[in-house]
N, CA, C and O atoms as a printed pandas DataFrame, in Angstrom:
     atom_number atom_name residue_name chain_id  residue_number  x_coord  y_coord  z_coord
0              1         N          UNK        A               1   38.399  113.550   78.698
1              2        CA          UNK        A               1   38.929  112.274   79.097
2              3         C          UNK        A               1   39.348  112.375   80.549
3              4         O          UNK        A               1   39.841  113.287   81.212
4              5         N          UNK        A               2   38.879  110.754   80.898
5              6        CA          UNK        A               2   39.456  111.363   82.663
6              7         C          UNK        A               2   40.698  110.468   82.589
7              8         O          UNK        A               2   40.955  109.614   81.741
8              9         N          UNK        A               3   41.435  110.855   83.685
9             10        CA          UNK        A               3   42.955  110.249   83.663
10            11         C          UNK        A               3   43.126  109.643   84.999
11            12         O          UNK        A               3   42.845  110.464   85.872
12            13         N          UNK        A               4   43.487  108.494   85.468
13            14        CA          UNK        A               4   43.225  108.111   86.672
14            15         C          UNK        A               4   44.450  107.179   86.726
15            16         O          UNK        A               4   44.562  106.181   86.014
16            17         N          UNK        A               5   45.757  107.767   88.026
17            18        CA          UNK        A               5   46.357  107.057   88.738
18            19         C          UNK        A               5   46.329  105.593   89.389
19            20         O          UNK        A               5   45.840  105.461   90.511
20            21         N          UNK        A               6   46.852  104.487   88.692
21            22        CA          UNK        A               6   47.089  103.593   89.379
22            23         C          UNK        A               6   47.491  103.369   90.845
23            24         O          UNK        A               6   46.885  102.769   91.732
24            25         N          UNK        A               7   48.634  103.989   90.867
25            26        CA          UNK        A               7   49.032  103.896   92.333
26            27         C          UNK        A               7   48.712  104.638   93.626
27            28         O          UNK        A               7   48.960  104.359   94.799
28            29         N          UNK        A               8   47.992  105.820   92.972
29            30        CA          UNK        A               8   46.923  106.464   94.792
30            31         C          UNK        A               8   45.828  106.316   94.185
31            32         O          UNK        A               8   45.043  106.107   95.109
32            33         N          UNK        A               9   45.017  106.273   92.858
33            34        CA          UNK        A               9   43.484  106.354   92.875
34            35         C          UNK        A               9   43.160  107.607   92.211
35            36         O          UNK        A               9   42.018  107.796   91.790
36            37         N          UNK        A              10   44.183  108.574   92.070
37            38        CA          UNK        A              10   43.485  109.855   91.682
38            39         C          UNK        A              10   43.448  109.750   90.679
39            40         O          UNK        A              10   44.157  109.014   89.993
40            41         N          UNK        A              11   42.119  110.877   90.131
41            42        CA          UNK        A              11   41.424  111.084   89.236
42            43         C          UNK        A              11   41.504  112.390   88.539
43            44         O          UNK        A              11   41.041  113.310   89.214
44            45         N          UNK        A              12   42.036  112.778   87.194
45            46        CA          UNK        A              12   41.493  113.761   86.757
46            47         C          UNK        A              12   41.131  114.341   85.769
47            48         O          UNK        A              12   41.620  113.733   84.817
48            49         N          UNK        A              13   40.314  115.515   85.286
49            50        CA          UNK        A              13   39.853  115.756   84.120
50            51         C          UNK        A              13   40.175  116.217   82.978
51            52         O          UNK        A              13   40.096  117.412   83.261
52            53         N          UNK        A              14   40.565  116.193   81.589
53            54        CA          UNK        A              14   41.662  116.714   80.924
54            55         C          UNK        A              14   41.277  116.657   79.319
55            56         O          UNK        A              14   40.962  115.539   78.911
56            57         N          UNK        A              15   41.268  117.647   78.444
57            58        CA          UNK        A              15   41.334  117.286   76.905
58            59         C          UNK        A              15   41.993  116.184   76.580
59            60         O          UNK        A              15   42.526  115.655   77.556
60            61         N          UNK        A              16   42.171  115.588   75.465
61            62        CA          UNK        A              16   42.840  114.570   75.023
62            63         C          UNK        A              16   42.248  113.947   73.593
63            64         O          UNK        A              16   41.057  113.954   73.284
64            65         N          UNK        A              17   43.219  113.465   72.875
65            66        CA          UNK        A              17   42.877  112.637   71.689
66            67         C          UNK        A              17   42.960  111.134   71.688
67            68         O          UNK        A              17   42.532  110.322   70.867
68            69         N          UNK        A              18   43.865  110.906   73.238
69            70        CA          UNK        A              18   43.820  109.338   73.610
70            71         C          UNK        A              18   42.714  108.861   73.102
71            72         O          UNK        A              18   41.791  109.605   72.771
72            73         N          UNK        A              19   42.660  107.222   72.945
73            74        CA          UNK        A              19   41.562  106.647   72.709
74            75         C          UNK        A              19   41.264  105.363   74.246
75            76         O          UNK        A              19   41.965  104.913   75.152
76            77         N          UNK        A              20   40.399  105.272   73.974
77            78        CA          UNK        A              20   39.791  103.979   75.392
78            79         C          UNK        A              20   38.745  103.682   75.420
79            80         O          UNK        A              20   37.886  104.405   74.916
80            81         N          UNK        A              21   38.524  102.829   75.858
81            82        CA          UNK        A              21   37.549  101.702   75.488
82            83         C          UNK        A              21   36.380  101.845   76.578
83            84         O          UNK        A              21   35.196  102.072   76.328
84            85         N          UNK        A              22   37.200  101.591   78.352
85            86        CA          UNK        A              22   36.906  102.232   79.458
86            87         C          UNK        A              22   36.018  103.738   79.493
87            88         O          UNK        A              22   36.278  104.736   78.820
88            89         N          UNK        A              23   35.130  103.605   80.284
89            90        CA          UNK        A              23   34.027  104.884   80.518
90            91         C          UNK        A              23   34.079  104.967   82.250
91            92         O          UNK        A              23   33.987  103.985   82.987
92            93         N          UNK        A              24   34.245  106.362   82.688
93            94        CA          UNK        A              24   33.793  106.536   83.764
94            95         C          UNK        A              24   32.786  107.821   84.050
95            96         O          UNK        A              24   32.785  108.726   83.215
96            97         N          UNK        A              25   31.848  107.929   85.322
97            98        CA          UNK        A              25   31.085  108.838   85.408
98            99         C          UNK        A              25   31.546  109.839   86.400
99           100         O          UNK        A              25   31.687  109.550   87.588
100          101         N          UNK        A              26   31.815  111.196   85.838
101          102        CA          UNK        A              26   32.521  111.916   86.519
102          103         C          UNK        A              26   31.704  112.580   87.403
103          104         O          UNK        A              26   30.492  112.395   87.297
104          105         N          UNK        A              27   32.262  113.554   88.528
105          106        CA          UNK        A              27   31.446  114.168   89.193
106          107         C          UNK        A              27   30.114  115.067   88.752
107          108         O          UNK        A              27   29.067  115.356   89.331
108          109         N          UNK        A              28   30.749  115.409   87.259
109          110        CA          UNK        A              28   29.350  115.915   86.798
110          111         C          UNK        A              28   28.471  115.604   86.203
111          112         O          UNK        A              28   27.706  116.219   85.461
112          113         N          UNK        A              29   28.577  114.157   86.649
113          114        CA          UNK        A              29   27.106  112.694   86.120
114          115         C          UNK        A              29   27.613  112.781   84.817
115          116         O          UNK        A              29   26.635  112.357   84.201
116          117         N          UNK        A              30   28.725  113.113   83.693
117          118        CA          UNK        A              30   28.518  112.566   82.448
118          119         C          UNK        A              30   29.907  111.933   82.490
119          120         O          UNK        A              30   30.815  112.037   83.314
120          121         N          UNK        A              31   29.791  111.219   81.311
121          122        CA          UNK        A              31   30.565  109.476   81.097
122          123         C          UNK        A              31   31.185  110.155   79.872
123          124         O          UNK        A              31   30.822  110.812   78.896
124          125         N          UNK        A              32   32.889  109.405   80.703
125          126        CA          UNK        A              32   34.209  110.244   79.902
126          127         C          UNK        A              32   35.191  109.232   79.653
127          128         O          UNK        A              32   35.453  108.462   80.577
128          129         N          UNK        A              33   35.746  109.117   78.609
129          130        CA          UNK        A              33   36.653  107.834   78.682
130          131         C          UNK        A              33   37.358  108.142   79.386
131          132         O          UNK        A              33   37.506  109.335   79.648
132          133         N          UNK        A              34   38.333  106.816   80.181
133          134        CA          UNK        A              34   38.618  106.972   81.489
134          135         C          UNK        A              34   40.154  106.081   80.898
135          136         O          UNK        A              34   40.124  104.926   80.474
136          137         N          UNK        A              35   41.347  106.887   80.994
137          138        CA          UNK        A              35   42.370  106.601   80.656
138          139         C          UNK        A              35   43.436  106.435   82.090
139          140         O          UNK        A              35   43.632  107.344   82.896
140          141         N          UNK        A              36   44.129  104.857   82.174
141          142        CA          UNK        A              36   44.567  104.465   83.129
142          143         C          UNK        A              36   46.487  104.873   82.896
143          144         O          UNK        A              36   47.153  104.473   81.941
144          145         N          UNK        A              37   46.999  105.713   84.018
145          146        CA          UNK        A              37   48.161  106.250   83.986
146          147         C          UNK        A              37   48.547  105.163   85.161
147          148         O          UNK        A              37   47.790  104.650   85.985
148          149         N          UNK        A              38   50.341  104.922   84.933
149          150        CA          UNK        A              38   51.222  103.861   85.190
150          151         C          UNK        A              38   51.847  105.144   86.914
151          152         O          UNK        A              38   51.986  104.788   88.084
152          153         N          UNK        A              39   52.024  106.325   86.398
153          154        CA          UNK        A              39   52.308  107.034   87.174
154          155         C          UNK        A              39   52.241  108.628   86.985
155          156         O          UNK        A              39   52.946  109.175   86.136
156          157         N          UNK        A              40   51.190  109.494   87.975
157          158        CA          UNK        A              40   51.377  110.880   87.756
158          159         C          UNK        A              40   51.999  111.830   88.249
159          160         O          UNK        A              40   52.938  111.453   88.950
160          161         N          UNK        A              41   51.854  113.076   88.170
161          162        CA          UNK        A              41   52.484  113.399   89.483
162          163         C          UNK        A              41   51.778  113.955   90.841
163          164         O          UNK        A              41   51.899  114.800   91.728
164          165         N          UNK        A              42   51.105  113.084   90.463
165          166        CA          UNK        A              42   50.191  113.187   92.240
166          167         C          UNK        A              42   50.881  111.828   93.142
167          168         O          UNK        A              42   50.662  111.774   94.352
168          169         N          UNK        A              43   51.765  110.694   92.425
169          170        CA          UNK        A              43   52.480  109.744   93.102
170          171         C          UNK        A              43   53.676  109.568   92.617
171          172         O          UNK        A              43   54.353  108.579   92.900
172          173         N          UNK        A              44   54.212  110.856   91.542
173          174        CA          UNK        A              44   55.940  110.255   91.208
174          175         C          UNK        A              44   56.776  111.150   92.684
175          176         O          UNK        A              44   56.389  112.188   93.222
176          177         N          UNK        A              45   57.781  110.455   92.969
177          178        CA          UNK        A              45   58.716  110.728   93.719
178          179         C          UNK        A              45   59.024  112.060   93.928
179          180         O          UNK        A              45   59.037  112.571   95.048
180          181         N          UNK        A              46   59.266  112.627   92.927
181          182        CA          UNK        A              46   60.124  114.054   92.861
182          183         C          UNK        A              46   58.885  115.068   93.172
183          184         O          UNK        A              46   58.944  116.083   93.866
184          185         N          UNK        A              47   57.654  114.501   92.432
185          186        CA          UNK        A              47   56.876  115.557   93.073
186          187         C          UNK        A              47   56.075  115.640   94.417
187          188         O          UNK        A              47   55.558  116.675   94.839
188          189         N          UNK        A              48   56.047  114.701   94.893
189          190        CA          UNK        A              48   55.725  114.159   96.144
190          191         C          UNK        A              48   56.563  114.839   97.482
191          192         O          UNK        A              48   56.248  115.311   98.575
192          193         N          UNK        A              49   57.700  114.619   96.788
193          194        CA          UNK        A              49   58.521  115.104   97.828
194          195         C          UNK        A              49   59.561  113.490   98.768
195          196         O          UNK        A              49   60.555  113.530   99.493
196          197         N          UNK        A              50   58.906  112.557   98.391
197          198        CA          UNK        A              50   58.964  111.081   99.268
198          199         C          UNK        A              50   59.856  110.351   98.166
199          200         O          UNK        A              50   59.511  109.230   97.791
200          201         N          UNK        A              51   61.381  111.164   97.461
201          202        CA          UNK        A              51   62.060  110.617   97.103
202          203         C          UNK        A              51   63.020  109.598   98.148
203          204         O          UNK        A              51   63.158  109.810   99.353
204          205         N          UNK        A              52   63.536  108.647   97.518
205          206        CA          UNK        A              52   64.379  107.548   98.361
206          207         C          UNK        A              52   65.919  108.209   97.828
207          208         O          UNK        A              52   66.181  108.376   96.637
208          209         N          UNK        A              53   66.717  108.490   98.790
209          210        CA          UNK        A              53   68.309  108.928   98.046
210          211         C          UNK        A              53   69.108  107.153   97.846
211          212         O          UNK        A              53   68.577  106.082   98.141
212          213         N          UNK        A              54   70.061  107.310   97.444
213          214        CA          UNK        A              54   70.821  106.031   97.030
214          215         C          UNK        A              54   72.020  106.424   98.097
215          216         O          UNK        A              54   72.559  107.529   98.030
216          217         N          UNK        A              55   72.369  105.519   99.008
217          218        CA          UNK        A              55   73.409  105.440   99.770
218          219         C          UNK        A              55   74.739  105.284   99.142
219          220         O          UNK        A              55   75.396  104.312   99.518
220          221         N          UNK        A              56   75.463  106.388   97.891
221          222        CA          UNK        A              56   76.700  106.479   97.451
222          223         C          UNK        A              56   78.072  106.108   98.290
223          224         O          UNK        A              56   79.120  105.569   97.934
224          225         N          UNK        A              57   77.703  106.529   99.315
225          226        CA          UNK        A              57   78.523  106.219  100.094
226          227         C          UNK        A              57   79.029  105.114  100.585
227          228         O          UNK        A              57   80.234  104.868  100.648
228          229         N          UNK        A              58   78.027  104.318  100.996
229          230        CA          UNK        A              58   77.910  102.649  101.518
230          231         C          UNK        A              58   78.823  102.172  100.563
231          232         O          UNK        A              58   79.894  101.654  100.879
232          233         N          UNK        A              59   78.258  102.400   98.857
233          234        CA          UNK        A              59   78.660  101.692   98.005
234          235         C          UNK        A              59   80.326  101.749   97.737
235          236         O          UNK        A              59   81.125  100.854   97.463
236          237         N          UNK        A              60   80.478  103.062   97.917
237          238        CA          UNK        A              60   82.290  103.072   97.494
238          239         C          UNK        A              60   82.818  102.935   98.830
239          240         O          UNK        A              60   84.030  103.148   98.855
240          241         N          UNK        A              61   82.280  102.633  100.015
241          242        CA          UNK        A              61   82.988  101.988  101.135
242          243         C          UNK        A              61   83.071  100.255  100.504
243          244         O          UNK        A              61   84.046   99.682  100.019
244          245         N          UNK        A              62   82.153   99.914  100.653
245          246        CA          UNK        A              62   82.060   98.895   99.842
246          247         C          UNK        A              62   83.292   98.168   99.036
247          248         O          UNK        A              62   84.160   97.397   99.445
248          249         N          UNK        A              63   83.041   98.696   97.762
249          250        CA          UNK        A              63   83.960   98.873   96.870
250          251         C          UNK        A              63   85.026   98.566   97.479
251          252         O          UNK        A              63   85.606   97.483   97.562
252          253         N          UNK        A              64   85.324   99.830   98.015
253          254        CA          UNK        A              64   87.234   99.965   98.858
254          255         C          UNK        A              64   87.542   99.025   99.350
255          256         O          UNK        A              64   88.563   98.383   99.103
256          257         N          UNK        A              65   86.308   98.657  100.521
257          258        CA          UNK        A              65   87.113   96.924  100.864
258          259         C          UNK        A              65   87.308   96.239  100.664
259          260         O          UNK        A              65   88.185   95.619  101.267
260          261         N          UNK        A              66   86.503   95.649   99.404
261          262        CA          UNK        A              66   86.670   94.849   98.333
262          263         C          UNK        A              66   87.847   94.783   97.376
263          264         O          UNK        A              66   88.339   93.743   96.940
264          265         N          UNK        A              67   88.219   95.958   97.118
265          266        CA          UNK        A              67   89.666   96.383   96.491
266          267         C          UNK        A              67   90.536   96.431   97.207
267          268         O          UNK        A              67   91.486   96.574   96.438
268          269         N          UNK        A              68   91.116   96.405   98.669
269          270        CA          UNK        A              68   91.492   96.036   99.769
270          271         C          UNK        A              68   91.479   94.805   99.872
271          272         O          UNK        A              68   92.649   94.451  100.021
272          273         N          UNK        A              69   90.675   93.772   99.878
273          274        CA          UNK        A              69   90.796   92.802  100.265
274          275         C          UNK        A              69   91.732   91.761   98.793
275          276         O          UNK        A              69   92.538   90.832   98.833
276          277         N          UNK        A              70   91.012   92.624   97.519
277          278        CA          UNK        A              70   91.651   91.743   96.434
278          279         C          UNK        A              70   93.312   92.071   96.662
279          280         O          UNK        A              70   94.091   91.148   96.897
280          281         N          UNK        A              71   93.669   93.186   96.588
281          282        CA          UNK        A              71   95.400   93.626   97.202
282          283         C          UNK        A              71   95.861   92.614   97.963
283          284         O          UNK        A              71   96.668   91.764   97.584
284          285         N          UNK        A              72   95.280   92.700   99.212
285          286        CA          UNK        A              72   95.469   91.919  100.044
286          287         C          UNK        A              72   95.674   90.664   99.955
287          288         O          UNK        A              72   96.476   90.016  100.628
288          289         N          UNK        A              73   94.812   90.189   98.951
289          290        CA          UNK        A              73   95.131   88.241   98.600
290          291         C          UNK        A              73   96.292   88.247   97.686
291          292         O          UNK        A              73   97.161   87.389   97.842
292          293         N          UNK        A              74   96.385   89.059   96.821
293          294        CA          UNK        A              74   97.448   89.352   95.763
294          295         C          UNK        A              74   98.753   89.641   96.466
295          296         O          UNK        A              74   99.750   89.050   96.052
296          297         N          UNK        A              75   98.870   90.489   97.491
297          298        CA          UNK        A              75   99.994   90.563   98.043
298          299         C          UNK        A              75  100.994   88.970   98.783
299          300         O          UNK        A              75  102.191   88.701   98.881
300          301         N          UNK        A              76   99.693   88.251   99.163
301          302        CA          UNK        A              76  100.142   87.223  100.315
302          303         C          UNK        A              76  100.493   86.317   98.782
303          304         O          UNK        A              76  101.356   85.443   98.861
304          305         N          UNK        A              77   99.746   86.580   97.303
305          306        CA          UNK        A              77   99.877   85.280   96.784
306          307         C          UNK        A              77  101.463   85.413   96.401
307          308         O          UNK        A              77  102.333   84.563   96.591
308          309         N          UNK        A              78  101.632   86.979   95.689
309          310        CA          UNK        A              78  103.395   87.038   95.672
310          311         C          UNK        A              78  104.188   87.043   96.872
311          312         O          UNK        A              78  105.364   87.402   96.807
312          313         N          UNK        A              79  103.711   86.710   97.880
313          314        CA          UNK        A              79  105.102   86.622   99.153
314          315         C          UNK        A              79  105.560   85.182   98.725
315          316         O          UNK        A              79  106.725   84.903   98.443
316          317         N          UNK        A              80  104.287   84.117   98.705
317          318        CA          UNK        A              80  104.814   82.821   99.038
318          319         C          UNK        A              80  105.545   82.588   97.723
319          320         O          UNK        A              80  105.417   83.095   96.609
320          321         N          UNK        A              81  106.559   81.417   98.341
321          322        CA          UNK        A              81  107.419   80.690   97.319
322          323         C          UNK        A              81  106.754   79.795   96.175
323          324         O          UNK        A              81  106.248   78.729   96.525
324          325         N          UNK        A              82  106.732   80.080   95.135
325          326        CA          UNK        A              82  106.015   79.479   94.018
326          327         C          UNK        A              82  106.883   78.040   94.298
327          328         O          UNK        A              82  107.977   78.071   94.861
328          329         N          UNK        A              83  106.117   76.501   93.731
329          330        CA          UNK        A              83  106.383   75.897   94.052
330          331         C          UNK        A              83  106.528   74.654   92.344
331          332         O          UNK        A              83  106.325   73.484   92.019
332          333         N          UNK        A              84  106.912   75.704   91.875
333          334        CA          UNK        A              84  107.458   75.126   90.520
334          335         C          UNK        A              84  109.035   74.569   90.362
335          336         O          UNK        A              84  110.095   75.094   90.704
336          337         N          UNK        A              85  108.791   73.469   89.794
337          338        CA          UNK        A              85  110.215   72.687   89.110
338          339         C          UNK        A              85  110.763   74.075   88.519
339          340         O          UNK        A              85  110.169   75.088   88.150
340          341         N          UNK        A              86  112.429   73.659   88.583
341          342        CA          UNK        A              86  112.933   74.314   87.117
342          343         C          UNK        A              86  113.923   73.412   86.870
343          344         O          UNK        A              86  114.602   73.504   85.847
C-alpha cells in the first residue's frame, strides 16, 4: 500500500491491511492502493523541526492587566459614596 501525505505530497511504500478504493502506480510500474494520510511525519511539526511555540508569556502579562484593571474599577467603585436612601 502506498501512503501519501496531504500536506507536502509525499509518498510512501508500506505493508498494510488498510483498505482503498484509490490505485496508484509506483515507481516500480505496479499499481498499489494508494492510502491518503491527514498528516505524517514528513510534515508534523515536531518532526520537522518548524514547531510554532505559544507566547506564555504575552498571555499572563495579559491576564495581569486585566486583573489589574478589574481591582482597579473595584477599588474606585468602593471609594465612591453609595447613593442609597436609608
Amino acid at each position: 500500500m502506498v501512503f501519501k501525505d496531504v500536506i507536502n505530497g509525499e509518498m510512501f511504500l508500506s505493508r498494510s491491511c488498510a483498505h482503498s478504493k484509490e490505485t496508484v502506480t509506483w515507481e516500480d510500474g505496479k499499481q498499489y492502493p494508494l492510502y491518503l494520510l491527514g498528516i505524517s511525519s514528513s510534515s508534523h511539526p515536531f518532526y520537522t523541526g518548524k514547531q510554532t511555540f505559544v507566547d506564555t508569556a504575552g498571555r499572563v502579562d495579559k491576564y495581569q492587566q486585566r486583573l489589574a484593571k478589574t481591582e482597579a474599577a473595584k477599588a474606585s467603585a468602593a471609594a465612591k459614596p453609595s447613593k442609597r436612601r436609608k
